[in-house]
C-alpha positions as CSV (number, residue, x, y, z in Angstrom):
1,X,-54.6,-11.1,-24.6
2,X,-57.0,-8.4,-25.0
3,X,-56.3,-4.8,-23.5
4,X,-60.0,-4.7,-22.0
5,X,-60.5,-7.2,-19.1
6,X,-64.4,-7.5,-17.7
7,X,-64.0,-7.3,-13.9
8,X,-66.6,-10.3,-14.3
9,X,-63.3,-12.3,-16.5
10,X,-61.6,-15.2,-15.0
11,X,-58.0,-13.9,-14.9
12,X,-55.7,-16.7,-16.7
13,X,-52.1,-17.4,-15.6
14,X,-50.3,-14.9,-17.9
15,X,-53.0,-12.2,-16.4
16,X,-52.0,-13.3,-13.2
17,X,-48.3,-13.3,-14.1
18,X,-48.4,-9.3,-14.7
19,X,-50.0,-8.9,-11.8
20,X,-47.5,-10.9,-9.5
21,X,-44.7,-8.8,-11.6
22,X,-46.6,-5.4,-10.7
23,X,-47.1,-6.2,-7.1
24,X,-43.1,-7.9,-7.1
25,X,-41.9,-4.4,-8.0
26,X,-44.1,-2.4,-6.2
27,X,-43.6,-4.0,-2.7
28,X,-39.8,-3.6,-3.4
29,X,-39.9,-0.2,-4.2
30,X,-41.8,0.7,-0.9
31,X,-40.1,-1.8,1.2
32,X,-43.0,-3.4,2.0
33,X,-43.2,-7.2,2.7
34,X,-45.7,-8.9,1.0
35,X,-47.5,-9.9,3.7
36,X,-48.1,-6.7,5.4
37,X,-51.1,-5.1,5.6
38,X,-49.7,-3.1,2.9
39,X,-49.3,-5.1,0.6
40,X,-52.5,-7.0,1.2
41,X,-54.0,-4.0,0.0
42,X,-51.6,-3.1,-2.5
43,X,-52.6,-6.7,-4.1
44,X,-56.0,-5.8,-4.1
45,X,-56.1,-2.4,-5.6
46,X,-53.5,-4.4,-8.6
47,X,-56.5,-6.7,-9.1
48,X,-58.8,-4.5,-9.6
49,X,-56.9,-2.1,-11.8
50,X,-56.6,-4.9,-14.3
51,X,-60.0,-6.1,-13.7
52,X,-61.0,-2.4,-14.7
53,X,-59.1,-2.7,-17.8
54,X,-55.3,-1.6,-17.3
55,X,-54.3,-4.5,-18.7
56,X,-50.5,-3.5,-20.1
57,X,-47.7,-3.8,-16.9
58,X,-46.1,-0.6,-18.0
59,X,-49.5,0.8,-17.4
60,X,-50.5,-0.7,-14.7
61,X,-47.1,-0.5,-13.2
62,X,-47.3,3.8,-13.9
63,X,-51.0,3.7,-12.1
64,X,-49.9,1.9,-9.1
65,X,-46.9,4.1,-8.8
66,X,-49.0,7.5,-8.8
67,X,-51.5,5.6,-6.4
68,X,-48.8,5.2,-4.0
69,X,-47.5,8.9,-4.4
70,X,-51.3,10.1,-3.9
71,X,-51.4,8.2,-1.0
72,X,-47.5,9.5,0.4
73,X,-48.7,13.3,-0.5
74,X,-52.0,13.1,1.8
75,X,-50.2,11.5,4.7
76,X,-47.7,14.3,4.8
């Protein structure tokens, strides 16, 4: 698998599989369910991460986590 991923790439089933861990971890970490708005979201903004070339889970993974602090720090 290549670390650059055009957004306009079909993701394949081990792309996918990172993803699903990322989103696994990050949903448990938050206490989110998976089906919550949240997550919804959270899924999406995965997606796109790795469409926009963050292809490695440890890096993807690190980017989603300081996403989620951004987000915690301008809510208060």
């Amino acid at each position: 698998m290549s670390d650059f991923v055009s957004q306009f790439q079909f993701l394949g089933p081990q792309d996918l599989a990172i993803c699903q861990r990322v989103f696994d971890k990050l949903c448990v970490s938050a206490n989110w369910e998976r089906t919550a708005i949240e997550g919804e979201e959270l899924a999406f903004r995965i997606l796109v991460a790795f469409q926009h070339g963050i292809t490695n889970e440890e890096a993807l993974l690190a980017e989603m986590y300081a996403l989620l602090d951004d987000q915690k720090k301008r809510v208060g």
